[in-house]
N, C-alpha and C positions, 0 to 999 in steps of 0.2 A: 448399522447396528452399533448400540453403542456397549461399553461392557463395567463390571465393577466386580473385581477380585475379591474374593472370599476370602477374610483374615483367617491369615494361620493358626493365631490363637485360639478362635472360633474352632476349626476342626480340631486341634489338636484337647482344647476341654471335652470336646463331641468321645472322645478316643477313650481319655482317662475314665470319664464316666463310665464307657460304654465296658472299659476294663473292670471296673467295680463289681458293672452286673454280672461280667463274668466270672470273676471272681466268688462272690455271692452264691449265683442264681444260676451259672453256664454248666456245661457236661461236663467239665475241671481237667478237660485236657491239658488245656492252654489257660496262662493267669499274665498279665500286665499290669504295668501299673510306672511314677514316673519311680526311678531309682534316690533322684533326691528331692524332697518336697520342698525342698528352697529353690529349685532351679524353677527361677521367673519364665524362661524362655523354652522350658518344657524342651529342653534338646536331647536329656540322657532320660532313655526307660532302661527297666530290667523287664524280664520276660521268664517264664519258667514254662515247660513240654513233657507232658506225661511220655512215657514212650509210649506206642505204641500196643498193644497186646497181638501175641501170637508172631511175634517177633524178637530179635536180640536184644531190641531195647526195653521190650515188655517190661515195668516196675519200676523202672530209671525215671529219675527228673534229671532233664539237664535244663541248668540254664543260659540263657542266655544278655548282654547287653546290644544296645539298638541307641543309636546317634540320629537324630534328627535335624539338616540342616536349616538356616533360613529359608531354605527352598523348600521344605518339606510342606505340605504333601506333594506338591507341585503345583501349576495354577489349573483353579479351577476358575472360572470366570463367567459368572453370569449375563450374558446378553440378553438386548432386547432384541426382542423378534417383531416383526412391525407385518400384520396381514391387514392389507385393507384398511379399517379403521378403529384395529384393537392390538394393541402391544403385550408381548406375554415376557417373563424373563424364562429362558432357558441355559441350562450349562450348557459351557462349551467346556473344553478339556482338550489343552494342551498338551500333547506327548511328551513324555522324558527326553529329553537331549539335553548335553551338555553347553550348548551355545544357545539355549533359553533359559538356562541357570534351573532347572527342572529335575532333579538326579534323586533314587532311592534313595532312602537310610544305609546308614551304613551299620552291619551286624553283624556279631559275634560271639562264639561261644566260651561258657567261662568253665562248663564242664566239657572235657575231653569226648567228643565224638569222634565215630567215624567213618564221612558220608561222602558220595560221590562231589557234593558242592563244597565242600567247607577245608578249605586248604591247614596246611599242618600248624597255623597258628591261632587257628579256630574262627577263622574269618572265613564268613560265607561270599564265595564267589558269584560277585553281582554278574558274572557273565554264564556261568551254568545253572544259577537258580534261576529256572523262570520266573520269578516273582517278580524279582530284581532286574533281572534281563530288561521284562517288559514294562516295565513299571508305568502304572497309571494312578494319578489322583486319586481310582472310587477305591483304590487299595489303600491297608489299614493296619496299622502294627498287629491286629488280632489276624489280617491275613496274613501276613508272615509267617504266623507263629504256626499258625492251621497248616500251610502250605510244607514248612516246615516237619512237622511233625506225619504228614503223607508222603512228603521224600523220604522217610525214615522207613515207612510202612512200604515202599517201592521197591518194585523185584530187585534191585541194584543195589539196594542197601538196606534190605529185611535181614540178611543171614550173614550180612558183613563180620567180620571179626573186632570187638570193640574192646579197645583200653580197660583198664581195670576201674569198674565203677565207682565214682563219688572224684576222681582223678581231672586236675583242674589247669589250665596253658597254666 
């Protein structure tokens, strides 16, 4: 099998766009987009998360920033699949590890939360956020944001005590 890496660039335009439509056209929970439209290499997004309703965070935006490195998404890598006497390309998908150079975003918030993952400098703990934990390629700054915003709405951090609104690290 042989194989050909999916430019980052490629997903990461795939991402911005697909933030626009959210933006636009989505349920307006979750909005993305990059932070600075000069940055060639699409490393820095911002992020913003309705809270939740029927919750502490009900009517709150917080936001959020999101670091994407050269590794980001992770590899996705096209092979070929060879049956008999017809080739097809299919993904493969490389797990996250740090000794495949493979690793989450790194993200944090810029509005004072306060959630079971997200440590007192507003950095979400890549090791109690499952997102982050597990991290896979077919994941997406909008799932973060999604994922994010259902940690919020979860028994453990629906009725939390939160900082005084608009309040920023």
């Amino acid at each position: 099998m042989a194989g050909v890496t999916v430019p980052r660039n490629f997903r990461l335009l795939e991402e911005l766009e697909q933030g626009e439509k959210v933006t636009k056209g989505g349920d307006g929970n979750v909005s993305y987009g990059l932070d600075d439209g000069d940055d060639l290499l699409m490393r820095y997004w911002a992020g913003a998360i309705v809270g939740p309703a029927n919750t502490v965070h009900d009517g709150r935006i917080y936001t959020v920033k999101l670091y994407c490195d050269q590794n980001y998404p992770g590899k996705v890598i096209l092979r070929t699949l060879i049956l008999s006497h017809h080739s097809f390309l299919v993904p493969y998908e490389v797990a996250a590890h740090p000794c495949l150079g493979v690793q989450a975003p790194q993200v944090r918030f810029e509005t004072r939360v306060n959630l079971s993952c997200v440590g007192h400098n507003g950095v979400v703990d890549a090791r109690t956020f499952h997102v982050l934990s597990n991290w896979s390629s077919k994941y997406t700054i909008e799932t973060i944001l999604v994922e994010l915003r259902r940690e919020m709405a979860s028994p453990q951090n629906r009725k939390l005590s939160q900082p005084p609104e608009g309040t920023t690290y």
